[in-house]
Biopython code that builds the backbone (N, CA, C, O; Angstrom):
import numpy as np
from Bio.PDB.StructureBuilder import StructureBuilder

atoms = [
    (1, "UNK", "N", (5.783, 7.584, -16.534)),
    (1, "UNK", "CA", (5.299, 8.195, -15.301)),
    (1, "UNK", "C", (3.844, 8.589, -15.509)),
    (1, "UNK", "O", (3.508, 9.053, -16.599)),
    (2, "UNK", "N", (3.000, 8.439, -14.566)),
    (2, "UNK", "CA", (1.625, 8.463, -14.701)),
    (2, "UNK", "C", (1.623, 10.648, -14.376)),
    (2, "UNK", "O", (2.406, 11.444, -13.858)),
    (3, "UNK", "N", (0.140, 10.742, -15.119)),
    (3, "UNK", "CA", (-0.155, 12.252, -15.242)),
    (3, "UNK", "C", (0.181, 13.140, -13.919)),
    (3, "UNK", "O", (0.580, 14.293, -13.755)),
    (4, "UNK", "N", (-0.211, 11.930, -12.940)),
    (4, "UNK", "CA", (-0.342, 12.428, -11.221)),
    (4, "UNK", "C", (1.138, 12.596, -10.424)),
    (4, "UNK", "O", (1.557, 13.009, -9.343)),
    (5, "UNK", "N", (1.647, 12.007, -11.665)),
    (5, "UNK", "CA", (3.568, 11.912, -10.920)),
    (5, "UNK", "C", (3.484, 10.455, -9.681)),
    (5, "UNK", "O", (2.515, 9.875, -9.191)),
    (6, "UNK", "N", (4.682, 10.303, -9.546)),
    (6, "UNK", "CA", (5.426, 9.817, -8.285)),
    (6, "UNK", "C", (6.374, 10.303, -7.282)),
    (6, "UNK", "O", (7.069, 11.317, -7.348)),
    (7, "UNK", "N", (6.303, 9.428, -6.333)),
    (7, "UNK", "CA", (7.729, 10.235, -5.563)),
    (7, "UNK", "C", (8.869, 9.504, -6.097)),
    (7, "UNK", "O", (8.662, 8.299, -6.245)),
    (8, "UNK", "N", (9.998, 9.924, -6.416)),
    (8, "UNK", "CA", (10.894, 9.256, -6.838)),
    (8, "UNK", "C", (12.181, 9.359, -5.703)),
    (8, "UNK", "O", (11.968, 9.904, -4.620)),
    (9, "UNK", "N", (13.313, 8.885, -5.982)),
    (9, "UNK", "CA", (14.506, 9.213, -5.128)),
    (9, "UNK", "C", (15.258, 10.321, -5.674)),
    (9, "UNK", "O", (15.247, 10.718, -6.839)),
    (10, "UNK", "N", (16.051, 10.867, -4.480)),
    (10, "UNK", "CA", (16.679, 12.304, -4.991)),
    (10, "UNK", "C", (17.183, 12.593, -5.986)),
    (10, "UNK", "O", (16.996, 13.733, -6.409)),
    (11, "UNK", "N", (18.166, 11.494, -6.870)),
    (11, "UNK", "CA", (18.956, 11.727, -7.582)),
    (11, "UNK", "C", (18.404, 10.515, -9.300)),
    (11, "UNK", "O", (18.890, 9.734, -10.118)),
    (12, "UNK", "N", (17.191, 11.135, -8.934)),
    (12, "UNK", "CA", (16.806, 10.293, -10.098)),
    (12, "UNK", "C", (16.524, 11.566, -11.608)),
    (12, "UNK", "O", (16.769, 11.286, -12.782)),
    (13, "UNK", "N", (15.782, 13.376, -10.940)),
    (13, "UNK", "CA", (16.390, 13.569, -12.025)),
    (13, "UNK", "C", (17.355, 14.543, -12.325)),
    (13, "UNK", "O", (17.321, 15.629, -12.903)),
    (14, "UNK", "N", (18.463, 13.684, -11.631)),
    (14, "UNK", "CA", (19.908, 14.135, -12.028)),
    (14, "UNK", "C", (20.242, 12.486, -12.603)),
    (14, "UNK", "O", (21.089, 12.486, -13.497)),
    (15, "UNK", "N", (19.936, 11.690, -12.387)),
    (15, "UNK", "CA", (20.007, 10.554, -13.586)),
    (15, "UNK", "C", (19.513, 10.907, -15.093)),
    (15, "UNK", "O", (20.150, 10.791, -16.140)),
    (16, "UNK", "N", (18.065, 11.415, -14.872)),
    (16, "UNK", "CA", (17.692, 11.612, -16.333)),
    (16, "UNK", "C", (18.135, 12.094, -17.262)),
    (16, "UNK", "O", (18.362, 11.653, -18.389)),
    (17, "UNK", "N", (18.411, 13.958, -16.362)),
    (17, "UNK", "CA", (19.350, 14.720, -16.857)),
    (17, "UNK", "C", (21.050, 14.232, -17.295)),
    (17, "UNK", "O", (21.560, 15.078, -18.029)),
    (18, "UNK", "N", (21.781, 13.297, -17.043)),
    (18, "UNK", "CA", (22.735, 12.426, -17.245)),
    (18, "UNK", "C", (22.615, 12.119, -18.548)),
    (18, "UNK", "O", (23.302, 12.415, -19.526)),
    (19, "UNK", "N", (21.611, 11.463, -18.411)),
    (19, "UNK", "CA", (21.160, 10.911, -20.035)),
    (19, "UNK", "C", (20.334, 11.701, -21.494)),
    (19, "UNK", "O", (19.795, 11.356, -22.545)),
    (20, "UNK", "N", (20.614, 12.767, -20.847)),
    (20, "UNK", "CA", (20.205, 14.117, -21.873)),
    (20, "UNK", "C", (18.612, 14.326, -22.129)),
    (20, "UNK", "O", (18.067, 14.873, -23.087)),
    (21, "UNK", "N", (18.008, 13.698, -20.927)),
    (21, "UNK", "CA", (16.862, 14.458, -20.994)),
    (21, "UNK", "C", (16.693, 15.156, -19.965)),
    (21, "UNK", "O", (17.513, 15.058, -19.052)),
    (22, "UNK", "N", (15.428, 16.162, -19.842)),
    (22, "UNK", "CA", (15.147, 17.065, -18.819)),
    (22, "UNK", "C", (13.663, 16.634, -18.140)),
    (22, "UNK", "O", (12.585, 16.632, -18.735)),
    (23, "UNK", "N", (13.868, 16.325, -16.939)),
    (23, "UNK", "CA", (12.759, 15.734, -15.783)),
    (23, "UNK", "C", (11.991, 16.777, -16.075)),
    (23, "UNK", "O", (12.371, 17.793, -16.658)),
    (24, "UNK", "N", (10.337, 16.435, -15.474)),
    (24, "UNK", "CA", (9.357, 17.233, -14.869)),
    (24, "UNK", "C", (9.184, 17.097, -13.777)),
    (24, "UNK", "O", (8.721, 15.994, -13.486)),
    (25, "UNK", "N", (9.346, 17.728, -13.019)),
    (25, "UNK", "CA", (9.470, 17.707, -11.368)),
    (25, "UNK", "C", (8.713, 19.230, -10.454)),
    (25, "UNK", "O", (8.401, 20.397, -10.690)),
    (26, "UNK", "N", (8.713, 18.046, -9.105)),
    (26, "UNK", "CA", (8.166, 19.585, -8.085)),
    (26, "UNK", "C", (8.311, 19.139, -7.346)),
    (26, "UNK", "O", (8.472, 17.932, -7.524)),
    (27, "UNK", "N", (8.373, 19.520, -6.235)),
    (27, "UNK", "CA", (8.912, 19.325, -4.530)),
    (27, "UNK", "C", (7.432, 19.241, -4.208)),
    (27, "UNK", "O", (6.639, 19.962, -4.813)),
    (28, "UNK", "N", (7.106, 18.542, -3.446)),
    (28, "UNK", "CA", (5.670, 18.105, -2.961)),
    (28, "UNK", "C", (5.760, 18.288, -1.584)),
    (28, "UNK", "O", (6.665, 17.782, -0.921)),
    (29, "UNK", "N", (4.707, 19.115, -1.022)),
    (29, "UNK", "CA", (4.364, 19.837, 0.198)),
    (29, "UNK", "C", (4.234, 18.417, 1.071)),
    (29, "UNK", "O", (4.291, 17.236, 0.728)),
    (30, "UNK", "N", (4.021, 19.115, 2.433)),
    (30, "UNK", "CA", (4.480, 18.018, 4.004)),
    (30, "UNK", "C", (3.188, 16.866, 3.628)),
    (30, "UNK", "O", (3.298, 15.645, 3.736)),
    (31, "UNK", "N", (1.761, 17.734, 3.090)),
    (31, "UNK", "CA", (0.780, 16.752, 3.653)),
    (31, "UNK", "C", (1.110, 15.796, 2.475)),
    (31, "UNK", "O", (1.240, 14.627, 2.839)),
    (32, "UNK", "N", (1.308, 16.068, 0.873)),
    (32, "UNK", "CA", (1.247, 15.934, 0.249)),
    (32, "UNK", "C", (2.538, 14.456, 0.219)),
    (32, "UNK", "O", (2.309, 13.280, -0.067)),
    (33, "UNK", "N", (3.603, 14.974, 0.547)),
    (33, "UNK", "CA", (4.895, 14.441, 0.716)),
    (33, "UNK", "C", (4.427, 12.698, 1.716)),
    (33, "UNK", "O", (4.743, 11.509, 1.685)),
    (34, "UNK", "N", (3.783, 13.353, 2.260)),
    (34, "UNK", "CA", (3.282, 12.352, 3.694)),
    (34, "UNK", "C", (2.477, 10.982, 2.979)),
    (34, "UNK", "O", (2.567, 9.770, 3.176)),
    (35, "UNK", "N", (1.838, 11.640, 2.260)),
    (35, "UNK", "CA", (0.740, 10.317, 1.619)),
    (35, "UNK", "C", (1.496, 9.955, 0.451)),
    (35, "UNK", "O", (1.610, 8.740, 0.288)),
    (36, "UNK", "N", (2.017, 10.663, -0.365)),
    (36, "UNK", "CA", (2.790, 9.841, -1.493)),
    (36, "UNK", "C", (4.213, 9.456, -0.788)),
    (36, "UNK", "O", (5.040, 9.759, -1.648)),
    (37, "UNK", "N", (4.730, 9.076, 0.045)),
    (37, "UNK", "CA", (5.784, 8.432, 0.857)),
    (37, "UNK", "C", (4.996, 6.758, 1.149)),
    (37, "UNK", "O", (5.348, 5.604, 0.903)),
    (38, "UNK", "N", (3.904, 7.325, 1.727)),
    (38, "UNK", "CA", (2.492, 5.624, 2.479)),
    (38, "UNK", "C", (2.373, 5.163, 1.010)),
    (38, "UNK", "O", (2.505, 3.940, 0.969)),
    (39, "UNK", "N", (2.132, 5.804, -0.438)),
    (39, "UNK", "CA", (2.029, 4.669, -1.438)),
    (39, "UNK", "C", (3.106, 4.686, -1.499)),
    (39, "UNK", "O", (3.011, 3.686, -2.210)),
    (40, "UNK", "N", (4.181, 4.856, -1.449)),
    (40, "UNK", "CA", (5.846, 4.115, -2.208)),
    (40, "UNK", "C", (5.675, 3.173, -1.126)),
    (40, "UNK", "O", (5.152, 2.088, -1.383)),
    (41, "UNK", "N", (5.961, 3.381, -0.225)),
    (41, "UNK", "CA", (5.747, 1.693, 0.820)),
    (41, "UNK", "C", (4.819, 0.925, 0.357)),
    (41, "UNK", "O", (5.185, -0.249, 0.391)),
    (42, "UNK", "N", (3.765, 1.066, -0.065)),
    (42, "UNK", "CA", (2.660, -0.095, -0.183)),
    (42, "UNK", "C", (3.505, -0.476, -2.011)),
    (42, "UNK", "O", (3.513, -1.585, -2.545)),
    (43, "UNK", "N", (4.060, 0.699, -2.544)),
    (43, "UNK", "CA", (4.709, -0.027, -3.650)),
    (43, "UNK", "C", (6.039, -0.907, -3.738)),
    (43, "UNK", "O", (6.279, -1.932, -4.375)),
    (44, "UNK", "N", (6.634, -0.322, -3.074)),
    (44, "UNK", "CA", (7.720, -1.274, -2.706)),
    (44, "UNK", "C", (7.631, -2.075, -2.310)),
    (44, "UNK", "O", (8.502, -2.851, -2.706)),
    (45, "UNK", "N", (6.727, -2.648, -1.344)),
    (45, "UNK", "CA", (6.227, -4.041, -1.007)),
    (45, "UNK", "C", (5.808, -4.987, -1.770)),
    (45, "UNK", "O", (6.149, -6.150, -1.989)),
    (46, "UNK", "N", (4.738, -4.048, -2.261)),
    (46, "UNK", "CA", (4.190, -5.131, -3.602)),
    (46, "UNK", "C", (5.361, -5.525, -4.594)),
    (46, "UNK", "O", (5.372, -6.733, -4.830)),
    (47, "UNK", "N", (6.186, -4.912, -5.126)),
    (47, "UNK", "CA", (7.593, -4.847, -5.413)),
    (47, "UNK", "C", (8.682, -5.936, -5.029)),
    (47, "UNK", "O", (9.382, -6.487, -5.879)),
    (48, "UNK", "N", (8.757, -6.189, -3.678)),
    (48, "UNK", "CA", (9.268, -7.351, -2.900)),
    (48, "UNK", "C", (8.662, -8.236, -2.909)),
    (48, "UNK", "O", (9.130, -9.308, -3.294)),
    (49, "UNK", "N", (7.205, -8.089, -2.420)),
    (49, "UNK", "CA", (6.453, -9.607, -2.846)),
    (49, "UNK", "C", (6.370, -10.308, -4.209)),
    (49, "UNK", "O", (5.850, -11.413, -4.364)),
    (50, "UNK", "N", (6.853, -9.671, -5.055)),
    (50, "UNK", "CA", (6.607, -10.070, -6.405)),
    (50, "UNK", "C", (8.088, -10.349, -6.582)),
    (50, "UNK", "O", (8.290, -11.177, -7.471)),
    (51, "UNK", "N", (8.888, -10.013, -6.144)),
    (51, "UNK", "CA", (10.561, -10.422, -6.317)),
    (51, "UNK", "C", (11.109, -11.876, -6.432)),
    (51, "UNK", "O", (10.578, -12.655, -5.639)),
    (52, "UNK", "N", (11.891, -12.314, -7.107)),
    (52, "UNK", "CA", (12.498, -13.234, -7.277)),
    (52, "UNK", "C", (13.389, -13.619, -6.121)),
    (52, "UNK", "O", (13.473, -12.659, -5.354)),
    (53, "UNK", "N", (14.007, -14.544, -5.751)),
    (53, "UNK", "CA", (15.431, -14.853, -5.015)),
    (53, "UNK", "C", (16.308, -13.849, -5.173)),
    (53, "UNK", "O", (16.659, -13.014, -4.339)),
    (54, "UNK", "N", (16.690, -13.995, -6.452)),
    (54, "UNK", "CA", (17.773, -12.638, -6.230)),
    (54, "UNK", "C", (17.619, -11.121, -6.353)),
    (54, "UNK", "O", (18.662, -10.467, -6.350)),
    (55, "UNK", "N", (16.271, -10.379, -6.478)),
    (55, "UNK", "CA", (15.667, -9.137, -7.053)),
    (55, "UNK", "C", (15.469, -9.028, -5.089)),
    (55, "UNK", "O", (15.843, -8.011, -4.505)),
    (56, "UNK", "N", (15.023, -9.883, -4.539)),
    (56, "UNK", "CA", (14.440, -9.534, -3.217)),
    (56, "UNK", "C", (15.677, -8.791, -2.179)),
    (56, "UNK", "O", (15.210, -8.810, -1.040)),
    (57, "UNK", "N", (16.232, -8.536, -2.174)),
    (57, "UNK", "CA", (17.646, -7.873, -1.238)),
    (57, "UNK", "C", (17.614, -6.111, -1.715)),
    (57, "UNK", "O", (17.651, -5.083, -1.040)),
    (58, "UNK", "N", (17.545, -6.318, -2.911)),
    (58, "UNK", "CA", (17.350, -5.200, -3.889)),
    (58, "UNK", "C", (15.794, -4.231, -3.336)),
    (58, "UNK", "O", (15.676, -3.026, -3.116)),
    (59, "UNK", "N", (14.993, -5.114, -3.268)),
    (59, "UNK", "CA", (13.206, -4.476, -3.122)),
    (59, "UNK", "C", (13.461, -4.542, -1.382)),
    (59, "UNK", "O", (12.907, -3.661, -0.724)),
    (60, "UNK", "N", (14.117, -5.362, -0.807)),
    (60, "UNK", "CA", (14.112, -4.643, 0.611)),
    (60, "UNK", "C", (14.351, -3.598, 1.120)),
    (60, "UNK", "O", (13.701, -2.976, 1.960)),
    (61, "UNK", "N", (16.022, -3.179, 0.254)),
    (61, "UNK", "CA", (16.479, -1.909, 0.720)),
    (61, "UNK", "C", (15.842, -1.091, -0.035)),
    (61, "UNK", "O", (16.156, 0.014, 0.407)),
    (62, "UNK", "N", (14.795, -0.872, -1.327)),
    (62, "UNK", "CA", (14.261, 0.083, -1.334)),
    (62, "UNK", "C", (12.764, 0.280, 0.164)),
    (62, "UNK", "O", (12.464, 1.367, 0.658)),
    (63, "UNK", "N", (12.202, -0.884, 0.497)),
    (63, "UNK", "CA", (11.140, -0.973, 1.198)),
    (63, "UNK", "C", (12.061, -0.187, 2.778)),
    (63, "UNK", "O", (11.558, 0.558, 3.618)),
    (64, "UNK", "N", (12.845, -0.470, 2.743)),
    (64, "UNK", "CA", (13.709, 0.074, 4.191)),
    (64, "UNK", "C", (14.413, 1.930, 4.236)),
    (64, "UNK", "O", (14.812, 2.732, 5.080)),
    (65, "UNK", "N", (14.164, 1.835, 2.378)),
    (65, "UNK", "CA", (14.976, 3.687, 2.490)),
    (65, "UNK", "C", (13.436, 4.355, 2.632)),
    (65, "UNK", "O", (13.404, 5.307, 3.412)),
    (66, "UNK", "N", (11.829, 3.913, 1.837)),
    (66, "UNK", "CA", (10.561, 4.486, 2.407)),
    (66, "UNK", "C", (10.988, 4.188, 3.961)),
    (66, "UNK", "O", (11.892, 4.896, 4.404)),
    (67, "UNK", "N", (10.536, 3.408, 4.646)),
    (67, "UNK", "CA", (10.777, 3.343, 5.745)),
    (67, "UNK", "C", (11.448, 4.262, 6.557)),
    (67, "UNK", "O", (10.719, 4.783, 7.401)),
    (68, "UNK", "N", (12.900, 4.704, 6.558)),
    (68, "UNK", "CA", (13.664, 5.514, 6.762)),
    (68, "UNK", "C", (13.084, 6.952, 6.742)),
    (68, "UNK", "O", (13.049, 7.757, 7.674)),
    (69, "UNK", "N", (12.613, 7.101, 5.408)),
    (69, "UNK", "CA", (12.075, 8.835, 5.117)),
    (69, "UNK", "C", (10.554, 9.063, 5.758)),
    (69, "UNK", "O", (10.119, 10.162, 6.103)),
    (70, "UNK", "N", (9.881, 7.881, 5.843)),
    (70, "UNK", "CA", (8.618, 7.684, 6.471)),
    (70, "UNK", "C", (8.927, 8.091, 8.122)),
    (70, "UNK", "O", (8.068, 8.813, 8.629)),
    (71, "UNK", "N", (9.976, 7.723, 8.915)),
    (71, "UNK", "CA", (10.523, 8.008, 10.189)),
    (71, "UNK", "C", (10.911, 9.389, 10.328)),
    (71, "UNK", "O", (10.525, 10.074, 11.275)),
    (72, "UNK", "N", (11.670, 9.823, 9.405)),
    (72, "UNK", "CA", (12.405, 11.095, 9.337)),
    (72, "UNK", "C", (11.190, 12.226, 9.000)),
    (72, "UNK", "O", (11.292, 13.420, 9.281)),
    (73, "UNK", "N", (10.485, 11.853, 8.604)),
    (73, "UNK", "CA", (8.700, 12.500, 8.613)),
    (73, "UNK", "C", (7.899, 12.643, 9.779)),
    (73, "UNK", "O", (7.217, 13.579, 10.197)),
    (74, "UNK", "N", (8.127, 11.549, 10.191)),
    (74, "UNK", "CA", (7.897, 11.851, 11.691)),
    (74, "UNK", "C", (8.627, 12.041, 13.086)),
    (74, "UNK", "O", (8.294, 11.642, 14.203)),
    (75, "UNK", "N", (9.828, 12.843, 12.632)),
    (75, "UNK", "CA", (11.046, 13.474, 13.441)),
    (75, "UNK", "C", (11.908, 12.044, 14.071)),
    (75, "UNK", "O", (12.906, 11.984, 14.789)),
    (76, "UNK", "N", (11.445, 11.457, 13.743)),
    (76, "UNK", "CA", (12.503, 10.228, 13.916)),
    (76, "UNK", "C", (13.398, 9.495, 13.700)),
    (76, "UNK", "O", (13.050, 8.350, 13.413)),
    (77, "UNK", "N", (14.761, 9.754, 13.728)),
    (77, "UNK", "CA", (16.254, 9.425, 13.294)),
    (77, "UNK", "C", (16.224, 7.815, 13.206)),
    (77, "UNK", "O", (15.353, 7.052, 13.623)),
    (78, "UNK", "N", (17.021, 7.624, 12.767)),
    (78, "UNK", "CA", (17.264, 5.930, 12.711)),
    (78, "UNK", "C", (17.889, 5.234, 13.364)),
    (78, "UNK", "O", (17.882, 4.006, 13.443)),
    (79, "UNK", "N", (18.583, 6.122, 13.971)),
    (79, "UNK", "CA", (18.678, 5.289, 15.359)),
    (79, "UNK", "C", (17.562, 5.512, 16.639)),
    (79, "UNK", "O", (17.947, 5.028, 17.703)),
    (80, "UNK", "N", (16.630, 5.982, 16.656)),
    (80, "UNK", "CA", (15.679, 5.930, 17.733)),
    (80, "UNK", "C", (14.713, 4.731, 16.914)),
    (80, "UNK", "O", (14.258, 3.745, 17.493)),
    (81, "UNK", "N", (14.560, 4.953, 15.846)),
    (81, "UNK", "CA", (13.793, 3.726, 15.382)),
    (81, "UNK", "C", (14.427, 2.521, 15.260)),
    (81, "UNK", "O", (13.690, 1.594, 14.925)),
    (82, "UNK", "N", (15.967, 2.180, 15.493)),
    (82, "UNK", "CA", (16.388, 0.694, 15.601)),
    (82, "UNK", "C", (16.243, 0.962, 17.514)),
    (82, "UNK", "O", (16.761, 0.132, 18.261)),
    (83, "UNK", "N", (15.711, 1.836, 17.921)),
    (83, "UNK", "CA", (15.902, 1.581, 19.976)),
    (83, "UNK", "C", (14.803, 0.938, 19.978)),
    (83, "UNK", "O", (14.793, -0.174, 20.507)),
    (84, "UNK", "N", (13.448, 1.541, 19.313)),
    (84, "UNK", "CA", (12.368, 1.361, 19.534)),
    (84, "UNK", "C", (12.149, -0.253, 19.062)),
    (84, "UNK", "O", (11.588, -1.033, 19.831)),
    (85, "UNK", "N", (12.599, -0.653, 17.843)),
    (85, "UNK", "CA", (12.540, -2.008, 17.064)),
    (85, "UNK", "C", (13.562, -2.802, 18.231)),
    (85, "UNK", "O", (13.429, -4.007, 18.445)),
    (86, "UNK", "N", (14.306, -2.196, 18.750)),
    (86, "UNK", "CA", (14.992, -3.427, 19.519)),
    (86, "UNK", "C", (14.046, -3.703, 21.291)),
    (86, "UNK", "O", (13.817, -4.664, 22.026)),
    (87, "UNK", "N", (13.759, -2.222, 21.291)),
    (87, "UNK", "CA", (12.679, -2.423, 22.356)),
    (87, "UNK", "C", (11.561, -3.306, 22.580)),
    (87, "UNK", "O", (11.287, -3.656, 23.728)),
    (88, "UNK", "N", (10.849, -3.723, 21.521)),
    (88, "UNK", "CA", (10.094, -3.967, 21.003)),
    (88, "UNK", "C", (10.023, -5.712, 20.829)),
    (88, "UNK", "O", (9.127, -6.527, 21.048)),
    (89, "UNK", "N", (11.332, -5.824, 20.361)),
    (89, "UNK", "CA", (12.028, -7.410, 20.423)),
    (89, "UNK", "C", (12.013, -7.922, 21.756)),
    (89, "UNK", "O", (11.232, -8.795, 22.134)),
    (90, "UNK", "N", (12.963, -7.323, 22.532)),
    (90, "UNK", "CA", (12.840, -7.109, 23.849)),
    (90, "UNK", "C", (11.842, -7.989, 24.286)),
    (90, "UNK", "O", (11.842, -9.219, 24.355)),
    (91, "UNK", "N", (10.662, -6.831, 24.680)),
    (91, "UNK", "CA", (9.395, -7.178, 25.201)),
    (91, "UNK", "C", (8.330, -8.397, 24.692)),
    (91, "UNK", "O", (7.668, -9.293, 25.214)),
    (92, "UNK", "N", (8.559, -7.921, 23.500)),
    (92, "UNK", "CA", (7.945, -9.426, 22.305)),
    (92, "UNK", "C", (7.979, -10.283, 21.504)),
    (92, "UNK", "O", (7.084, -11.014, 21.080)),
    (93, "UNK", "N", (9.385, -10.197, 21.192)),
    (93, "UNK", "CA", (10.375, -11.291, 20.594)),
    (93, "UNK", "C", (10.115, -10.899, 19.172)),
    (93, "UNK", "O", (9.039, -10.505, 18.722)),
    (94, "UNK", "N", (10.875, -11.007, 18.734)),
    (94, "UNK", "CA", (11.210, -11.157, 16.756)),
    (94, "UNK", "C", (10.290, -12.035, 16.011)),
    (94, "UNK", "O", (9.264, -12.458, 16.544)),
    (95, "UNK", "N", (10.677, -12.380, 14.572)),
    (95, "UNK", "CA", (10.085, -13.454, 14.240)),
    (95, "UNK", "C", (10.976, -14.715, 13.785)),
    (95, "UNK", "O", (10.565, -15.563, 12.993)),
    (96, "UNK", "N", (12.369, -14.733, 14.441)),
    (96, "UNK", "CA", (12.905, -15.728, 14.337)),
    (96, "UNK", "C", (12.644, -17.305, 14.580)),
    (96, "UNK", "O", (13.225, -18.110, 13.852)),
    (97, "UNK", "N", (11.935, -17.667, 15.410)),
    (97, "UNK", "CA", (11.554, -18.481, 16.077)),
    (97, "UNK", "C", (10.021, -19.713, 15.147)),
    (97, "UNK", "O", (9.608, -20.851, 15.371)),
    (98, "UNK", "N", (9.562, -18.281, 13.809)),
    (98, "UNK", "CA", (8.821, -18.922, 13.109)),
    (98, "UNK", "C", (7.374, -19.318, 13.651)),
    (98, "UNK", "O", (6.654, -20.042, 12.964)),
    (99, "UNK", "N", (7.066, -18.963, 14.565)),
    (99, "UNK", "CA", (5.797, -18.989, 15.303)),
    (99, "UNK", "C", (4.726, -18.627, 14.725)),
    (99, "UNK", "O", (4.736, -17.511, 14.204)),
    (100, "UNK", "N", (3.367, -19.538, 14.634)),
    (100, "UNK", "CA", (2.379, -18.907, 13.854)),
    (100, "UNK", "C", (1.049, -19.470, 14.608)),
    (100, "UNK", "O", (0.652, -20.633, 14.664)),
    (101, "UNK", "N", (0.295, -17.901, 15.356)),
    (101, "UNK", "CA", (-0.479, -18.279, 15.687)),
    (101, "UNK", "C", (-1.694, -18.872, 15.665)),
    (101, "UNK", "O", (-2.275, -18.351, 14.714)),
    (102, "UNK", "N", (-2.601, -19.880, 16.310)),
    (102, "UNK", "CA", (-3.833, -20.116, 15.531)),
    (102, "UNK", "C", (-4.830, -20.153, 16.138)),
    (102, "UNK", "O", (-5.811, -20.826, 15.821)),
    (103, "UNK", "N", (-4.663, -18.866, 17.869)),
    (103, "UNK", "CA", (-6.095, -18.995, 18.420)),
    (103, "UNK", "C", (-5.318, -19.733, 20.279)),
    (103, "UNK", "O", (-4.236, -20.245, 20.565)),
    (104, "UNK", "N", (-6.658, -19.377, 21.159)),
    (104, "UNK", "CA", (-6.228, -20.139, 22.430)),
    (104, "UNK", "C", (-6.956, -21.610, 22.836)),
    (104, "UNK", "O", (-7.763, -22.266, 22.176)),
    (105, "UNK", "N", (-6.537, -21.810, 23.795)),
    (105, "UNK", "CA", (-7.124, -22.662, 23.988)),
    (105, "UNK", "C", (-7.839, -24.029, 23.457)),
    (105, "UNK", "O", (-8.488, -24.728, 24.234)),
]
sb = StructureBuilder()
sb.init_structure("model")
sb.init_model(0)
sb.init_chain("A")
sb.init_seg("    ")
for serial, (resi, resn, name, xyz) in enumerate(atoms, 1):
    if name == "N":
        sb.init_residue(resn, " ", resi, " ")
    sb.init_atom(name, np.array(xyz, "f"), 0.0, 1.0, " ", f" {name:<3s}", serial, name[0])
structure = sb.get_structure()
């Protein structure tokens, strides 16, 4: 772990502690909480992009639990954020379809 810490997941040190060591830890304030939440997403991504075939399912659902706590940060349950993502489809379609734009006309 770097000098500056990370955010980790809840029960990581009650993992450590499991394994007979004792974490260094602190609860990190809203603003604080807020910006080290935006790098675990930009890490978890990088994380997924670097994933294998089978590691990638694994680096999604971590990229989707930031996601989640990133919402819940901004008072937003997960189900208003699958209304909004389906809203959203709705109006502008998914990326099923594989479409890639390259300009008009």
């Amino acid at each position: 772990m770097t000098s500056d810490g990370k955010l980790v997941r809840d029960r990581i040190p009650e993992i450590v502690r499991a394994h007979g060591e004792e974490p260094n830890t602190y609860q990190a304030g809203p603003d604080e909480y807020r910006r080290r939440l935006r790098a675990k997403l930009t890490e978890e991504v990088g994380e997924f992009l670097e994933a294998g075939q089978e590691q990638a399912i694994e680096e999604l659902a971590d990229v989707l639990e930031v996601v989640y706590a990133l919402a819940a940060d901004l008072g937003v349950d997960r189900v208003r954020l699958e209304q909004v993502r389906e809203e959203k489809a709705e109006q502008r379609g998914g990326f099923t379809e594989r479409i890639v734009w390259t300009g008009v006309g």
